[in-house]
N, C-alpha and C positions, 0 to 999 in steps of 0.2 A: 297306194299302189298295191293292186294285189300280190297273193304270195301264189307262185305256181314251181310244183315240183315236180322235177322231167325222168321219164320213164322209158325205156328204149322202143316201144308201141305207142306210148300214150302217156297222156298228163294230165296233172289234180291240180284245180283252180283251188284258191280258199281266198272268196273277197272278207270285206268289212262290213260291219254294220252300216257304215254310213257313206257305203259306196254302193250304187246303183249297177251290176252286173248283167249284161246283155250275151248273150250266145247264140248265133248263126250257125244255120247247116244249111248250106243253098238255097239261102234268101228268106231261110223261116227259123221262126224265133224256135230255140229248143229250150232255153232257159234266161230268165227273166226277176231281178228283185236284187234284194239288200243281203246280207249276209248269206252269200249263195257258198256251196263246197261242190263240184263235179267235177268227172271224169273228161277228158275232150282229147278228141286226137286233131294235131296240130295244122295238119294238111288239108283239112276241110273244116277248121272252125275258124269264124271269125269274132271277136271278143271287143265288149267295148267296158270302159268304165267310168262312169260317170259319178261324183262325189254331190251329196245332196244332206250336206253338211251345211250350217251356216258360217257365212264368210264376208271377211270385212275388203274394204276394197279402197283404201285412203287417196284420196283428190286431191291434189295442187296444180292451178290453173292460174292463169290471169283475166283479169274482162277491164271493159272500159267504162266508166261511168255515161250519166249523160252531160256531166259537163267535163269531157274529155282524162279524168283522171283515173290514172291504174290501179287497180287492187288485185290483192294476190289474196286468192279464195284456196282457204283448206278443210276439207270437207274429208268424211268419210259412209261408203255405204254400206248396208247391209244387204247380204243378198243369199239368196239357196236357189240350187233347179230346183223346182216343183213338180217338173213332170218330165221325168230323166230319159224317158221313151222317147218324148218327143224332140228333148236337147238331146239325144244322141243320133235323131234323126237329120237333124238340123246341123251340125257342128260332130267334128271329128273327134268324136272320143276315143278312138278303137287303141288298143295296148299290142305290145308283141306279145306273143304266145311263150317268147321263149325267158322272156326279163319281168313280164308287166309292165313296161314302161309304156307313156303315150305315144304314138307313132308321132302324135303332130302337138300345138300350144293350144290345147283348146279353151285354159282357163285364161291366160292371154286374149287372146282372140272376145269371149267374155268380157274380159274387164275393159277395152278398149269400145267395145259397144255400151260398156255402162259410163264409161267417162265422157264418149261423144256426147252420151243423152243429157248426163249429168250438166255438161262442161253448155251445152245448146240451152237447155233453163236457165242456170245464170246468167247467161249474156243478155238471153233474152229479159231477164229481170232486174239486172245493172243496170240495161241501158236505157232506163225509163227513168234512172231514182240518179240523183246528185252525191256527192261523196259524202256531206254530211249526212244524208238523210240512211245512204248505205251504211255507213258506221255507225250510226246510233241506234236503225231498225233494222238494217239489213241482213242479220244472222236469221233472226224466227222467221220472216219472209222467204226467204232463198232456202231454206231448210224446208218450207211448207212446200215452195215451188217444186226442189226438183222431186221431192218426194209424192207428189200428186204427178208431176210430168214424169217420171218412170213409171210410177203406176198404169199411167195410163199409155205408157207408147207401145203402139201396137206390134213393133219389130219382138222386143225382149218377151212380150203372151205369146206371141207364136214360136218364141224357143224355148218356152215353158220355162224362163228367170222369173223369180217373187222379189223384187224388192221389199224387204222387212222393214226396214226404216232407215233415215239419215242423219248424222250428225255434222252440223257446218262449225266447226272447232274453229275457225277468226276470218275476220278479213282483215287486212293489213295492207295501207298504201305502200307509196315510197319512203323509203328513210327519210326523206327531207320534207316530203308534206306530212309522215307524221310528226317529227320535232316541228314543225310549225304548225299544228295543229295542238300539238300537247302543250304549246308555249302558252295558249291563254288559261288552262287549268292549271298548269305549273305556277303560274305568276298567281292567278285565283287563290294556289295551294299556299305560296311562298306569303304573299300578302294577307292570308288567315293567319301563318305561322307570328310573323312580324306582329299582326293586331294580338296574336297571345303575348307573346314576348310583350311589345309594350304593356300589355294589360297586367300581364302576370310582375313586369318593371312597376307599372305604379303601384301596383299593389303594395310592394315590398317598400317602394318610398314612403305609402301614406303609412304603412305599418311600421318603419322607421320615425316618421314626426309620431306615431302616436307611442312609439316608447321613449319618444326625445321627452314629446309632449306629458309623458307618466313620470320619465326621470328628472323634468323640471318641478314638476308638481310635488313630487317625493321632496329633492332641494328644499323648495319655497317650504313646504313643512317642517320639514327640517330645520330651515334657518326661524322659523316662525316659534319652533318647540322651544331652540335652543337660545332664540331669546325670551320665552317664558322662562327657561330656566335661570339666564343671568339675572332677569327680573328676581325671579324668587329668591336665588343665590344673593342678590343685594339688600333683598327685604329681611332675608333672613340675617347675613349679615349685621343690616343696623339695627334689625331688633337685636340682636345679640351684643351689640353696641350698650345700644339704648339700658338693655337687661344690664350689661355689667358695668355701666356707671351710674344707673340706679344704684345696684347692689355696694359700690364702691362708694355711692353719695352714704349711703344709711351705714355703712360700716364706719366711716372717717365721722358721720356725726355720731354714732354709737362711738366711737373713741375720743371725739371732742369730747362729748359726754361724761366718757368714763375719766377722760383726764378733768375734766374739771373739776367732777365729784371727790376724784384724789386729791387737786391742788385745794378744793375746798376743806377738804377731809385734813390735810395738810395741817392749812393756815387753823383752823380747829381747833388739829390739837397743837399748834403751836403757841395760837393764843393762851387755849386753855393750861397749857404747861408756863405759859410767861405769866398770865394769872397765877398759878399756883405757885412758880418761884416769887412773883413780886410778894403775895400772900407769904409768904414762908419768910422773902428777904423783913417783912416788914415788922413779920412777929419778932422774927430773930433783935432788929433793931430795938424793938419794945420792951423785948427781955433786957436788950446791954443800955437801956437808957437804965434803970436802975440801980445797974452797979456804982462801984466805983470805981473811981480812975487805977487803982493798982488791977485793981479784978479783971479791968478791961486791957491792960497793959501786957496781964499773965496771957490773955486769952489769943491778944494778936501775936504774942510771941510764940504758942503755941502754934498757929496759922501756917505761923513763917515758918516753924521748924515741920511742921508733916511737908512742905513746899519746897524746901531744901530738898537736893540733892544727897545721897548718903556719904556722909564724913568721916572716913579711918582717923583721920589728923585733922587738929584746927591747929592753925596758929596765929592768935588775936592780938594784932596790934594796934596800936593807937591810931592809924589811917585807916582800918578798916571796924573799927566800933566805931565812932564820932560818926560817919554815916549813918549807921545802921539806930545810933541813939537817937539820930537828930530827925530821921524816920519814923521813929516809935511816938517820937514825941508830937509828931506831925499829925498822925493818927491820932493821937490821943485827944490833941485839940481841937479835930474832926469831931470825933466821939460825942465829946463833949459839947460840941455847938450842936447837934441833931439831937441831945438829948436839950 
């Protein structure tokens, strides 16, 4: 909107860059272009303003396929006047003099000529294609469509409209054709996920038998080590047996040994001392075969008294000598018969 400021004679326009500014003075142009500033007196100008700006122009329509199903097309266009002379010839741009506002809807009026066009190429281009084939191609096509068929409709070049370009942002059935349309990709989707799931499930079983399969293997080693070791443990054992009643055989025959050497050592010198007392007994007899009967008599008496006990007191009676005589004499006639 342009800015216009009011003056008790007269008044100063100040458009936009990117507004197209026209000025009338009885039927002839005074002033013409884009970022205009002039002087106008109110009572004889007439003003238009035309914006030659690019502008979007968003589309939501319905059409029908060819096999009778609905879509709802949402589109959007692009568009600028190109030749704002001749769209303000064509359509009412003119503003009050006293606000700048438009007298009338002319960008309305515009967009309702780009959606008939728009809204006429789609239908015409649904209704040739099936709903699948719309939903799967139907965006780049209908994009191409209406954008060639605005190009080319000769209403919008005679009021100097450029459509720049189009963008067809979806087509979208009914809610209920499309969950039944999305039900074969969902179930496609849902039955990838399940082939993971079980895959990624066996996975984890066969990776469980093969740690079942490693912690049996460990076991059986284990039990296979640990009866090497009883094994060894028992060898070792009866060699250690074996070792120590070896060692207890030769120790028990080293001391049979050494007792026998004693008991021999023994009888030895037992003999050798019975020799030697017989040897002594016999010289002794060989000396007292020479004497005489008193000499031998003194000698046993002698005998008997180192043999005695020690006597403070005797006192010798005739019961106790007549033994002791009849003793001596006994010996004596011993003596006597060896000599």
């Amino acid at each position: 909107m342009a800015d216009i400021t009011r003056y008790p004679f007269a008044r100063h326009l100040r458009g936009r860059p990117t507004a197209f500014i026209q000025h009338l003075r009885h039927g002839r142009v005074i002033h013409a272009g884009t970022g205009l500033s002039f002087w106008f007196v109110p009572l004889n100008a007439v003003l238009s303003e035309v914006p030659v700006d690019d502008r979007e122009l968003p589309l939501l329509f319905h059409a029908r396929t060819l096999d009778f199903q609905d879509l709802a097309v949402q589109a959007t266009v692009i568009y600028r006047v190109d030749q704002p002379d001749l769209a303000a010839a064509r359509i009412d741009f003119a503003i009050e003099s006293l606000h700048g506002r438009w007298r009338a809807a002319p960008l309305e009026q515009i967009a309702n000529m780009l959606v008939e066009a728009a809204q006429q190429q789609a239908l015409g281009l649904l209704s040739t294609m099936t709903m699948a084939a719309a939903l799967s191609d139907g965006v780049t096509a209908l994009r191409e469509r209406i954008e060639s068929g605005l190009t080319a409709d000769p209403r919008l070049g005679e009021t100097g409209i450029k459509v720049i370009g189009v963008r067809v942002v979806a087509l979208r059935p009914e809610p209920e054709v499309e969950r039944a349309l999305q039900t074969p990709a969902r179930e496609g989707v849902q039955q990838e996920a399940d082939k993971a799931t079980f895959e990624r499930r066996a996975l984890a079983v066969e990776r469980e038998r093969a740690i079942s399969e490693n912690e049996m293997q460990s076991q059986i080693e284990l039990a296979r080590r640990e009866e090497q070791l009883v094994t060894q443990r028992g060898t070792n054992a009866r060699r250690d047996a074996e070792e120590k009643a070896a060692a207890s055989e030769v120790a028990t025959e080293a001391e049979a040994a050494r007792n026998q050497r004693l008991a021999e050592a023994r009888a030895q010198g037992i003999r050798v001392v019975g020799e030697a007392e017989g040897s002594a007994e016999t010289a002794r007899l060989a000396a007292y075969r020479d004497l005489q009967e008193g000499v031998l008599l003194g000698i046993a008496l002698r005998e008997l008294a180192g043999n005695l006990p020690k006597i403070s007191n005797l006192i010798l009676t005739p019961d106790l000598v007549a033994p002791v005589l009849a003793r001596l004499a006994v010996v004596g006639q011993d003596v006597s018969k060896k000599s």
